[in-house]
C-alpha positions in Angstrom: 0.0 0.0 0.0 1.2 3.6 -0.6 1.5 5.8 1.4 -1.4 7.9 -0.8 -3.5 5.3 -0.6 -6.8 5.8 0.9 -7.4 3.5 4.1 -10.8 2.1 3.9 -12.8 1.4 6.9 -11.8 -1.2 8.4 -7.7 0.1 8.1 -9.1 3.6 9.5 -10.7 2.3 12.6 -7.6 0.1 13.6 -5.2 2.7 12.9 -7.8 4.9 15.1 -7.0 2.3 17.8 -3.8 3.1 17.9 -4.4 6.9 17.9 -6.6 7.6 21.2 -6.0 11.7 21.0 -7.4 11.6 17.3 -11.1 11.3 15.5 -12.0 10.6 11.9 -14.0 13.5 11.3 -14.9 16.1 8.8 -13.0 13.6 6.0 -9.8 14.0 8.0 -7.8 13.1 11.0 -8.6 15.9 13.8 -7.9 16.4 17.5 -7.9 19.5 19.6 -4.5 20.0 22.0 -4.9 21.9 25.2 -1.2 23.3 25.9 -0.9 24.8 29.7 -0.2 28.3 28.6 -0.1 30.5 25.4 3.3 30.4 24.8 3.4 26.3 24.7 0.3 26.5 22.0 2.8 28.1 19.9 5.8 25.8 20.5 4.0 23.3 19.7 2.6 24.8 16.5 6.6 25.2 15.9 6.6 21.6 16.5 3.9 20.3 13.9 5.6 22.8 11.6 8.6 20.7 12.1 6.6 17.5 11.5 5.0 18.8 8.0 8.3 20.0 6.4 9.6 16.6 7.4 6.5 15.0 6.1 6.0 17.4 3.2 2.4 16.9 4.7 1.0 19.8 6.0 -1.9 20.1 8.3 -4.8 22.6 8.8 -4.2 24.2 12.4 -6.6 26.5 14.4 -4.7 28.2 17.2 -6.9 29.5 20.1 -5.4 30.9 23.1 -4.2 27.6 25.0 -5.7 24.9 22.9 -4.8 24.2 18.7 -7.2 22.2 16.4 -5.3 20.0 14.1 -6.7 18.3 11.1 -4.9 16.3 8.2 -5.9 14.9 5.0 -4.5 14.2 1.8 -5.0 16.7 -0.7 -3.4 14.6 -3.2 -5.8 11.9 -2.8 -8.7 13.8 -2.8 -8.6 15.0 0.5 -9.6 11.5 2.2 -7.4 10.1 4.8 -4.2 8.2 3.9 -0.7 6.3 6.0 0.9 9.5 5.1 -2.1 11.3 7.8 -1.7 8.2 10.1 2.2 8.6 10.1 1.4 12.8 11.2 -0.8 12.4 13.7 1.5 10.2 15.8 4.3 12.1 15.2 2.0 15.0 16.7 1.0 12.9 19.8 4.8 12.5 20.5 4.8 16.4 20.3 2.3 17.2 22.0 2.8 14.9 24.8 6.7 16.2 25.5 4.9 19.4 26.1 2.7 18.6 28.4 -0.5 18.5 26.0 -3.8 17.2 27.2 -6.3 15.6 23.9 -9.9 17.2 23.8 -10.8 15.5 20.5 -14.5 15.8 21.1 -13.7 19.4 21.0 -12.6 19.6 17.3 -16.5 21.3 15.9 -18.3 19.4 13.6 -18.3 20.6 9.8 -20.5 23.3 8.8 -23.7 22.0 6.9 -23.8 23.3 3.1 
C-alpha cells in the first residue's frame, strides 16, 4: 500500500485504535491539544511545523489561546485520509505529549452544513 492510498474502513478504525487523542472526522484526522499556557500552543505549533516540512504533509491548524485544532488529509488523494495522515498524527501525539499536552478530540467542531 502507498503511502497515498486511501485506508478504507476497516484500516481507518484500527489505525484509530492506535491513535486515542485523534477522530475521523470532517473527511480527516482531527484532535484538539490543550497546551498549559499560550506560549506552549505556539511551541507546539513550531513543532507540527517541524513534523509537516519533514513530512512534506501539512496540516490545517486552528490556534486559540491555549488549545490548537489540528486536522490532516491528503489533498493529493482527494482530501480523504491516507498512511501519510496516520504517520502525522503520531508524530503529533509525540509532540504534543513532551509538552505537556492534554487531547480534547471531542472538541474539534463538527463541519458546517452546506
Amino acid at each position: 500500500m502507498s503511502e497515498l492510498d486511501v485506508l478504507d474502513d476497516a484500516r481507518l478504525a484500527a489505525e484509530l485504535e492506535r491513535l486515542p487523542d485523534w477522530r475521523h472526522r470532517a473527511g480527516g484526522l482531527v484532535t484538539v491539544y490543550k497546551l498549559p499556557s499560550s506560549a506552549a500552543a505556539l511551541a507546539f505549533i513550531a513543532a507540527v511545523g517541524e513534523i509537516a516540512e519533514d513530512l512534506v504533509h501539512h496540516p490545517d491548524l486552528d490556534w486559540r489561546y491555549r488549545r490548537v485544532y489540528v486536522r490532516f488529509s491528503t489533498h493529493d488523494a482527494g482530501g480523504a485520509v491516507t498512511a501519510k495522515d496516520v504517520v502525522a498524527a503520531h508524530r503529533t501525539t509525540l509532540r504534543a505529549a513532551a509538552l505537556d499536552a492534554v487531547a480534547e478530540p471531542e472538541r474539534y467542531p463538527e463541519p458546517l452544513s452546506p
